[in-house]
N, C-alpha and C positions, 0 to 999 in steps of 0.2 A: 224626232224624239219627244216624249210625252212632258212636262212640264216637272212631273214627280217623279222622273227616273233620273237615278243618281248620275252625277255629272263626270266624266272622265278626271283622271288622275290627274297628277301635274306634269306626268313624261306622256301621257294623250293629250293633254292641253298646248305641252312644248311644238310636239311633234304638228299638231293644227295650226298653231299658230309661225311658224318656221315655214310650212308650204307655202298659207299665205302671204310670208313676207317676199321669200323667193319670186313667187310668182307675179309680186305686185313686181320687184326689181326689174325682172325679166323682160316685165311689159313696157317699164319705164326706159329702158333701154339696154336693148339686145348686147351689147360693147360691155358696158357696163357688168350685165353680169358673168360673160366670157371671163371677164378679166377675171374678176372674185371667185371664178369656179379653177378658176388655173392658180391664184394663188392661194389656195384654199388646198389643193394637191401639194402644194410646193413646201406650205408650211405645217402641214403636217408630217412631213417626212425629217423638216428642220427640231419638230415635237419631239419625234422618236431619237432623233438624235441626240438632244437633248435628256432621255431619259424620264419626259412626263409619264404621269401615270396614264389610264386609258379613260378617267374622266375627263381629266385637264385638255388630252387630247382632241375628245369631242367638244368639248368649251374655244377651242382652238381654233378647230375646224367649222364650226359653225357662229363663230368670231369672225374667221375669213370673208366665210361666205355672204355675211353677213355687214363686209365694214364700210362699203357706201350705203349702205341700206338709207342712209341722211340726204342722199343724192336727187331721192326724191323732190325733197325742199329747197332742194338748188335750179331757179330759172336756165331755161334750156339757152338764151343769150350767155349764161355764166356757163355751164356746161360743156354747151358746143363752141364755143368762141376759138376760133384759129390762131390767138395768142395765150399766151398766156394770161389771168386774171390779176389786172391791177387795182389799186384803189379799193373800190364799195366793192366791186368784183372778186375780188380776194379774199374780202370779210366774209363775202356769203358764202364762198366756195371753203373756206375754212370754218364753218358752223356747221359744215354738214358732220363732225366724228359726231356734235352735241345733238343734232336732230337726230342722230341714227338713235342713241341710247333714248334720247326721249321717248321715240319710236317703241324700242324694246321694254323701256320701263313700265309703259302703258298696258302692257299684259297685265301686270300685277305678279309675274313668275320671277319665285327666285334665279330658275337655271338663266331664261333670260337677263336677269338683271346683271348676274353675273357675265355673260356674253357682252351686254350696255358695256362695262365697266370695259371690256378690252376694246369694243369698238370704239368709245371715247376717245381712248388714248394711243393710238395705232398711229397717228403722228406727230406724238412728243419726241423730242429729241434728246439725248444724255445728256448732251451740255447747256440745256434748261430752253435751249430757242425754237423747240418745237410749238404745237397748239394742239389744244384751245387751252391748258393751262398752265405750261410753262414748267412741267415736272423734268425732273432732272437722274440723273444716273436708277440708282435699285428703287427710286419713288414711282418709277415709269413700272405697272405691271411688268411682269415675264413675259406673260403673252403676249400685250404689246409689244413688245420691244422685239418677239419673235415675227410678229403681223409687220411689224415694221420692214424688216429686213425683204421680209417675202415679198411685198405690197411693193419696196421699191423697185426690187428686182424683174418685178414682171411690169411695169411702169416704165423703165425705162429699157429694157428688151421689146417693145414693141411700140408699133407706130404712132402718135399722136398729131393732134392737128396742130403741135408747136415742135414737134421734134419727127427725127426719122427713127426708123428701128435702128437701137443700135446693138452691137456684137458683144458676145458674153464676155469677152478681155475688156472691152471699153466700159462693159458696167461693174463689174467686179473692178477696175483699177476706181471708179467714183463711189463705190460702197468702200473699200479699201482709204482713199482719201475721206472719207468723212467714217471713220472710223474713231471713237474716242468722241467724235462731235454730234453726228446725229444717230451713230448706229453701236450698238454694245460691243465691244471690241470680243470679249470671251464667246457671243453668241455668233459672231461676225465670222469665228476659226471654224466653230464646229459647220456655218450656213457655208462652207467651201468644199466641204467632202461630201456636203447633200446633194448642192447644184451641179457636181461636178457629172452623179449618175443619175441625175433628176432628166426626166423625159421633159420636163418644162424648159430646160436649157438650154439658150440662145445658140443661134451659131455662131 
């Protein structure tokens, strides 16, 4: 393209700059973006449930897809590590919601920025002991808190190098127990009738 032809829109700029974050994820780890492409299906359906409109939705959906997008900047020892991450280990692997938005801030796009904002926050918790900043009940976005729900559910429905897959009773009874604590109780009812006909759904 010539230097003086005018430059695409900001939904041609979103849409360029959205491939390439995909595609950089995808490269950085294949797992990684499976998982975001499946709770990305999952919490959009939890959107609709909910009643967003069909902008919020695509802010949703491409929040999802986008919420380790920070994972980048997480060393493959913190990463791949077959326990869980303690200590320095934990710091780093919990700065990734803050690398992702910094990530998306750097477009200069509103839609992005607004996407940052949910990916930031995707695991605060209601009763304030989430990260990276400790927000608490309706302070936590919506989306978040909907990214939440999703993000845990397929987290802990399949295999990890610290855990086994485990069964849709068993994760719906630990979303149910942290109910009021890390998960929005009102959004917790309506993510039961989604999961229940969600193709995403554990056995």
């Amino acid at each position: 393209m010539a230097i003086d032809e005018k430059a695409p829109d900001e939904a041609g700029q979103v849409q360029l700059c959205l491939k390439v974050l995909v595609q950089a994820l995808e490269a950085r780890d294949a797992l990684i973006w499976t998982h975001s492409d499946r709770v990305s299906a999952l919490v959009v359906e939890l959107g609709r449930q909910c009643a967003l409109s069909a902008a919020e939705l695509e802010c949703l959906r491409l929040a999802a897809l986008l919420h380790d997008i920070g994972k980048i900047g997480v060393p493959d020892v913190v990463l791949h590590s077959p326990s869980r991450p303690q200590g320095e280990d934990w710091a780093r692997m919990q700065a990734h919601p803050v690398i992702g938005e910094r990530i998306l801030l750097a477009s200069g796009l509103d839609s992005l920025a607004r996407i940052g904002t949910v990916v930031r926050h995707h695991h605060e918790a209601v009763d304030g002991s989430g990260y990276p900043d400790g927000l608490r009940g309706e302070a936590i976005p919506p989306l978040a808190r909907m990214l939440h729900l999703a993000d845990a559910y397929e987290a802990l429905s399949t295999l990890r190098p610290y855990h086994p897959p485990r069964s849709h009773r068993a994760v719906m009874d630990i979303l149910e127990a942290e109910s009021g604590v890390k998960n929005d109780p009102w959004m917790l009812a309506r993510f039961h009738a989604v999961v229940e006909r969600s193709p995403i759904r554990a056995a």
